[in-house]
N, C-alpha and C positions, 0 to 999 in steps of 0.2 A: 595444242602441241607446242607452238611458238610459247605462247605463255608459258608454259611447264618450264621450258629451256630457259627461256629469260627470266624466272624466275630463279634456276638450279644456277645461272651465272651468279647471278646476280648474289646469290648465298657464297659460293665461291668464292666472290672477289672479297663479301666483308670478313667470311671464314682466315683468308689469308691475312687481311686489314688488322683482325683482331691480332693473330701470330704474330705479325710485324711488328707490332704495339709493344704487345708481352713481352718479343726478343729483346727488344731495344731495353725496354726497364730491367731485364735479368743484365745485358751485357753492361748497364751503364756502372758498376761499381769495379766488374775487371777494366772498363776505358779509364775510368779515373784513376784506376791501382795504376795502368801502365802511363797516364800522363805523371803523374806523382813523381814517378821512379825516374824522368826524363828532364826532370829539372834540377835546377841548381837548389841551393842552398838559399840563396837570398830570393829566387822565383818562389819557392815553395811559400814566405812567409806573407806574399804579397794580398793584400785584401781590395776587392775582391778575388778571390782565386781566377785561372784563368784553363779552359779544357785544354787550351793546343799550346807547349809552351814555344814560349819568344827563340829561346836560344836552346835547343835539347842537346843533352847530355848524357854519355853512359858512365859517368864519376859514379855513381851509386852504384853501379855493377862492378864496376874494381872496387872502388873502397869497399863493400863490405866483405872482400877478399882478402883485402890486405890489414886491415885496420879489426876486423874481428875475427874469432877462431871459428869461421864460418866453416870452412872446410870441415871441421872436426865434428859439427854437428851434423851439415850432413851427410860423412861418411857414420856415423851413430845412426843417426834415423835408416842409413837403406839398410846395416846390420839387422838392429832391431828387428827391424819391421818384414824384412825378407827370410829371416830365421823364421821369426813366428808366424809368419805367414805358408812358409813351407807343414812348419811340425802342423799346425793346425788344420791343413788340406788335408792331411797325411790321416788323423786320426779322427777327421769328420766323414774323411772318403769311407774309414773301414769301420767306423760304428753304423753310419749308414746304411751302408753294405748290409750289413748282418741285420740293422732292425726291418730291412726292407727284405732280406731274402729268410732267417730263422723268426722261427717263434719261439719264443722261451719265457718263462716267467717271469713278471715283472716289467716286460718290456713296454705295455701303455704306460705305466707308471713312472718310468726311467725316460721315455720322451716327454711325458707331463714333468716331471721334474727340470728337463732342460726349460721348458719354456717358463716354468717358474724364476727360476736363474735369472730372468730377461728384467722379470718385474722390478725388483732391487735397485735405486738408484746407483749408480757408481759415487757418490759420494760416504753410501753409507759403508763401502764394501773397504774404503781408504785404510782403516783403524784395524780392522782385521787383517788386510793384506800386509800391512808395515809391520804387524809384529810375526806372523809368519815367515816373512822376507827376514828381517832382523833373525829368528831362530835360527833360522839355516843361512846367517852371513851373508844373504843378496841383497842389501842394502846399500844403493850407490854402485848399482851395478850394470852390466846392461843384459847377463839372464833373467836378475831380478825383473827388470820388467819384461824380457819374452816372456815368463811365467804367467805375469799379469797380462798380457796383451792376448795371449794362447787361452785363456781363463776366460775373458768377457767375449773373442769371439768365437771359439770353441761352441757354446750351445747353438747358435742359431748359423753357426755353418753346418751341423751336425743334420738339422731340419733342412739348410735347402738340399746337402745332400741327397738324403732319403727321399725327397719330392723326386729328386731326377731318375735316381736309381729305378723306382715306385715305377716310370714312366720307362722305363727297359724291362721285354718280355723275357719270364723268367725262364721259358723253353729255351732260350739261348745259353742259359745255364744247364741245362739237361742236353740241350743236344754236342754243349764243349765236352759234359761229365760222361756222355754212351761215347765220345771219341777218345777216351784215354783222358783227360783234364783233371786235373785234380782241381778243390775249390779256390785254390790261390792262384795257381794259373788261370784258371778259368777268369777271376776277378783280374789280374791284372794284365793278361794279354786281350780281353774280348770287351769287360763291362767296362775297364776307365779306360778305355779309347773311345767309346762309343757314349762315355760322359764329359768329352771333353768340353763342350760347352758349359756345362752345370760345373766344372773343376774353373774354368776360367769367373764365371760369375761369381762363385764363393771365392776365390781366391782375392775376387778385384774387393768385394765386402770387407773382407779379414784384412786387408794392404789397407783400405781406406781409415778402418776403425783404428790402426794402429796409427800410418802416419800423420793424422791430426789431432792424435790426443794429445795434452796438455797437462791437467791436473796432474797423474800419478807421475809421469816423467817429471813432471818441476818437483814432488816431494820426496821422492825416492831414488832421487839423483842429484846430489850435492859438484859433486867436481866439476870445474866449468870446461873440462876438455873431453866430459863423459856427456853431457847433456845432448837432447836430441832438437832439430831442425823449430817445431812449434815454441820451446821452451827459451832455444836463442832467440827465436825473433822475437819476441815478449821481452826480451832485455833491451831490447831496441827502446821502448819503451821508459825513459829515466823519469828520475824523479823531477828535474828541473827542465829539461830538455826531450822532444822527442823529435827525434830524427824521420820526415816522414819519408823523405826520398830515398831513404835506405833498407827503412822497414818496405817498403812496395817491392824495392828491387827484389830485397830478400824472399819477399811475398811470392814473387812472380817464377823466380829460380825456382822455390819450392814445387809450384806446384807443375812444375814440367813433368817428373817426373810421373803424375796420375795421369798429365796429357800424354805421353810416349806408353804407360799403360792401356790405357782404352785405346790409340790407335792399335797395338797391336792385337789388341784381343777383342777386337774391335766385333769380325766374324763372331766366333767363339762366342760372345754376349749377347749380339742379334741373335743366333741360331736359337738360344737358351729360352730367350722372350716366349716363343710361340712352341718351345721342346712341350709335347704331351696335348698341345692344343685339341690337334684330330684322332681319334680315337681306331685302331684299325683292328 
C-alpha cells in the first residue's frame, strides 16, 4: 500500500515537473515580447541581448501613440471584428437552431457543404473575394472585409452551434410550444439562454479568426487610416529599419483585448468544455 502511494506521489511530482517545463517554453516568447517592449532603443541593439533590461522604459508604449496612427487601427480592428462577430453568432445561432431542431431536405448535404468550405485554403479564396468585393464597391473598406471575415467563420461556427443545440432536449421545445410559445419565442427566450456557454465559445472562435488575420485586410484595404491592428503592426516592420521595442509594445496592447475577452467569458467557456459530457 506504502508502495502504491509512493509510487502515485511520486508520478505527481514528475506529472507537474513535466507542466512546469512546458509552461515555461510556452511563456518564454510573451517574456521576451514584454522584455523587448521595456527597453530603449540603443538596449535593444546590444549583442548579446539581455532578458531583464538595465534601464526599463515605457517610451514604446507612448511613442507608438504618438508617432503612429495606432489609435486608428485599433479602433478599425474592434469595429471590424465586433460587427462580424455579432452578424455571424446571429446567423450561426439560427441555422443551427433549425438544422438541429427541422428536417428538411437537403439538410446532411448543406452541413457537408459547410465543412467543405473549411478545406479551401484562404489564399486560394483571395482572387475570387477582390473581384466580388470590387463588383459591389467594398474594396478598401471595412464591410468589405465584415463580408469576408463573416464568410470564413460563418461555416464552422454554424457546426459548433448545432453541436450545442444537439446537446438541449427538444421537449423543452414542446413543453414552451403546449404553454402558448410560438418557435421564436421559444428559441430566444428558453434555448439561447440555456446556450449561452456554446454562444460565448463560438463567439471567442469568430473574435479570434478575425482579429489576427492579416493577408485579406493588408490587400483589401489601401488607406492607412482604414487599416486594421495586424496589418499596422507589420508596418512596423521597414525596409532598412525595424523597430523592435515598438513592434512588442504594439504586440502586447494588441493582445489585451483577447486577455479581457477570455477573462470575462471565462465561465461561459469552461462550462461549454464538458456541455453534453453526461448523458441524462
Amino acid at each position: 500500500m506504502e508502495t502504491s502511494k509512493r509510487r502515485f506521489s511520486l508520478f505527481n511530482v514528475g506529472m507537474y515537473a513535466i507542466l512546469t517545463a512546458v509552461s515555461c517554453l510556452v511563456l518564454i516568447p510573451t517574456l521576451w515580447m514584454v522584455s523587448t517592449a521595456l527597453k530603449s532603443n540603443e538596449e535593444v541593439m546590444i549583442s548579446p541581448p539581455k532578458w531583464i533590461p538595465e534601464n526599463p522604459t515605457f517610451e514604446s508604449f507612448t511613442r507608438i501613440w504618438k508617432d503612429y496612427p495606432f489609435l486608428d487601427y485599433f479602433l478599425n480592428s474592434v469595429f471590424i471584428v465586433v460587427v462580424s462577430t455579432f452578424i455571424t453568432i446571429a446567423f450561426a445561432a439560427l441555422a443551427g437552431y433549425g438544422a438541429s431542431r427541422f428536417k428538411f431536405r437537403g439538410k446532411g448535404t448543406f452541413l457537408s457543404f459547410l465543412l467543405v468550405t473549411q478545406m479551401f485554403p484562404s489564399i486560394m479564396l483571395l482572387i475570387p473575394f477582390y473581384k466580388v468585393l470590387k463588383t459591389f464597391g467594398l474594396i478598401d473598406s471595412h464591410w468589405g472585409l465584415i463580408v469576408v471575415y463573416i464568410a470564413f467563420a460563418l461555416p464552422m461556427c454554424t457546426w459548433m452551434m448545432l453541436g450545442f443545440f444537439q446537446g438541449i432536449p427538444k421537449e423543452l421545445d414542446e413543453a414552451a410550444m403546449i404553454d402558448g410559445c410560438s418557435q421564436v419565442r421559444t428559441f430566444v427566450q428558453i434555448i439561447l439562454p440555456l446556450s449561452l456557454p456554446g454562444i460565448a465559445a463560438t463567439a471567442i472562435y469568430s473574435f479570434l479568426m478575425g482579429w489576427n488575420e492579416y493577408m485579406f485586410a493588408f490587400i483589401l484595404v489601401t488607406t492607412e487610416t482604414m487599416k486594421t491592428l495586424p496589418v499596422g503592426i507589420g508596418q512596423l516592420n521597414g525596409f532598412y529599419k525595424v523597430v523592435w521595442n515598438d513592434m512588442m509594445a504594439a504586440s502586447i496592447i494588441s493582445s489585451l483585448p483577447l486577455i479581457v475577452l477570455f477573462l470575462f467569458m471565462q465561465k461561459y467557456f469552461i462550462s461549454s468544455l464538458t456541455a453534453g459530457a453526461v448523458k441524462q
